[in-house]
N, C-alpha and C positions, 0 to 999 in steps of 0.2 A: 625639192630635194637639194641638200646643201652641195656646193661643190667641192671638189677632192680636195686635200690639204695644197697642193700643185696649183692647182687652179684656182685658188685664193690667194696666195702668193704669188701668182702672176699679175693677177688682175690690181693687187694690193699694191706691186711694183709699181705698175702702171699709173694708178693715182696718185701718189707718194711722189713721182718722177713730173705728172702734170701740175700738182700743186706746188712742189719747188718750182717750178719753171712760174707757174703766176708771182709769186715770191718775189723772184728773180724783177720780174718784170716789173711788180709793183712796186719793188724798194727801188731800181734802177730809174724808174719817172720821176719818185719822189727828188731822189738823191744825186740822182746825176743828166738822166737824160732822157724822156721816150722813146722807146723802142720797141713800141707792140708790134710795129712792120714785120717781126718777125716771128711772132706767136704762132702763125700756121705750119712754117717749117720747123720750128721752135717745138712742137708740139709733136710732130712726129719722131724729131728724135728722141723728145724726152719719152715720149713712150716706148720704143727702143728699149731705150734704156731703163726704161722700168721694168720691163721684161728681162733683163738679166739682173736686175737688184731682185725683183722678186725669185727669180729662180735661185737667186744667194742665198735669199734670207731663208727658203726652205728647207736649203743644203744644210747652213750653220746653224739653223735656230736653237736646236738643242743644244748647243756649244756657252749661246746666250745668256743673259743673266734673265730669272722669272720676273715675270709682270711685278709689282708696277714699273719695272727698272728697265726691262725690255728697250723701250724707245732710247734709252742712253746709254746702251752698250751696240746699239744701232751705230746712234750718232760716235761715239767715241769710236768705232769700227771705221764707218766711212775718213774722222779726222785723221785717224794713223794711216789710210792708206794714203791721205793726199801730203802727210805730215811730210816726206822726206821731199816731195817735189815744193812744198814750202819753204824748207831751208834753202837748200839748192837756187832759189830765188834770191835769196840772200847773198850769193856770194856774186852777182854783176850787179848792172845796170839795168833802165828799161833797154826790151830789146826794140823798142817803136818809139817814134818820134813823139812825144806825149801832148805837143802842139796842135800835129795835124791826125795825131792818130795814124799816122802812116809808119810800113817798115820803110827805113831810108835806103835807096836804091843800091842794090849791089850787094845787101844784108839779108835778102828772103834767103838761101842755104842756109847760113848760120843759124837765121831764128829758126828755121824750121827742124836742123836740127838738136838746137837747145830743146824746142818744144817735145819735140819725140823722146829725147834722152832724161829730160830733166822731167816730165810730168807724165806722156803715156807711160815708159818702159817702166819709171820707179813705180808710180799707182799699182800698173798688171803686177808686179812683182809683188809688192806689198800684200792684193789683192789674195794674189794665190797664196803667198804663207800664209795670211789670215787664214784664207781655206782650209789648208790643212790645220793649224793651229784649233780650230772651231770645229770643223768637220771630219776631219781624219782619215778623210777618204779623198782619191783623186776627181772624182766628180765635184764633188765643194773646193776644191783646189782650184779647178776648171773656172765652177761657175763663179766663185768670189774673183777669180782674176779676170774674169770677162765684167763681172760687175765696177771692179778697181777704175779699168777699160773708161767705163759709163762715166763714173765718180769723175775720172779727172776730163774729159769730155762736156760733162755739164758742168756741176758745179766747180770744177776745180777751171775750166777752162783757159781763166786768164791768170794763175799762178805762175809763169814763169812771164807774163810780160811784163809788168813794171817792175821787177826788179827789187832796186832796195829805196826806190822811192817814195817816201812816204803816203803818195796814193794807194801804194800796195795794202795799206792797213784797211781802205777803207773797200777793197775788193776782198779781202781777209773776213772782214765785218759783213758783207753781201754773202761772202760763203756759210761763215757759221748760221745765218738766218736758212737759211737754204735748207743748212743741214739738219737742222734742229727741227725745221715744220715737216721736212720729207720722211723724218726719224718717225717724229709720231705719227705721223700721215699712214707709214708704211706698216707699225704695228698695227696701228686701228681698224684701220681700212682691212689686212688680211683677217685679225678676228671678228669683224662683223662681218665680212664678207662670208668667211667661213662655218657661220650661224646660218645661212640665209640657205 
């Protein structure tokens, strides 16, 4: 017996959320450094947070563009909510010592509240008018902003720390892969799921 349209979309979240996170981790060995050490906690958040991308994507879907095009009104949805906390990156520095990877002593308030203001608060925001914009209801409001949430949590995660450093480009580059495999990850996965 196939599972509810709900419960395709959760489960669809879920995968979509796990296979960015391999993404994540297989560009990040390649290209800069390994860090599978963290795949096991790594893993439970991102399913987290597949769990409110799929509950998004159920909310909005009908808002969406039809298949074949699905997967890149996904991806272009995810890019606009992490879009303004990428500016906003733009207008300092790194907020970490880019040497030792350290904040430098005395500067945890600050970054943490850049981080909150500049990437959670703008994503949830974003998140939710996309909801409504897509869904039209306060439930899709809800859930796209809890999703925004995830968005800048995972992949968005290190948007406001380098700054206007040219490294930025290449966590910029780690993003879009991300969001591009979890885009289609997320269509496919909820329609074959939703077959079965």
């Amino acid at each position: 017996m196939p599972l509810s349209p709900t419960l395709a979309s959760l489960a669809g979240g879920v995968v979509a959320s796990l296979v960015g996170l391999v993404v994540f981790l297989a560009i990040h060995h390649v290209w800069i450094k390994p860090i599978w050490s963290v795949a096991p906690v790594g893993s439970l958040i991102a399913a987290a947070g597949g769990l409110a991308v799929g509950w998004a994507y159920h909310e909005i879907r009908a808002g969406l563009p039809s298949a074949p095009w699905t997967w890149l009104g996904v991806a272009a949805l995810m890019l606009a909510i992490l879009l303004p906390a990428v500016l906003l990156s733009f207008t300092h520095g790194p907020l970490f010592d880019l040497a030792t990877a350290t904040i430098p002593p005395g500067q945890g308030r600050r970054v943490a509240v850049r981080f909150v203001l500049e990437l959670l608060l703008t994503a949830t925001a974003m998140g939710a008018l996309s909801g409504w914009v897509l869904g039209r209801s306060p439930r899709a409001m809800l859930a796209t902003a809890i999703a925004g949430l995830a968005f800048a949590m995972g992949p968005g995660h290190n948007i406001p720390m380098f700054g206007t450093n040219p490294v930025a480009f290449k966590g910029l580059a780690l993003m879009l892969a991300i969001v591009g495999a979890s885009s289609i990850t997320l269509v496919e996965s909820v329609a074959w799921i939703g077959r079965r």
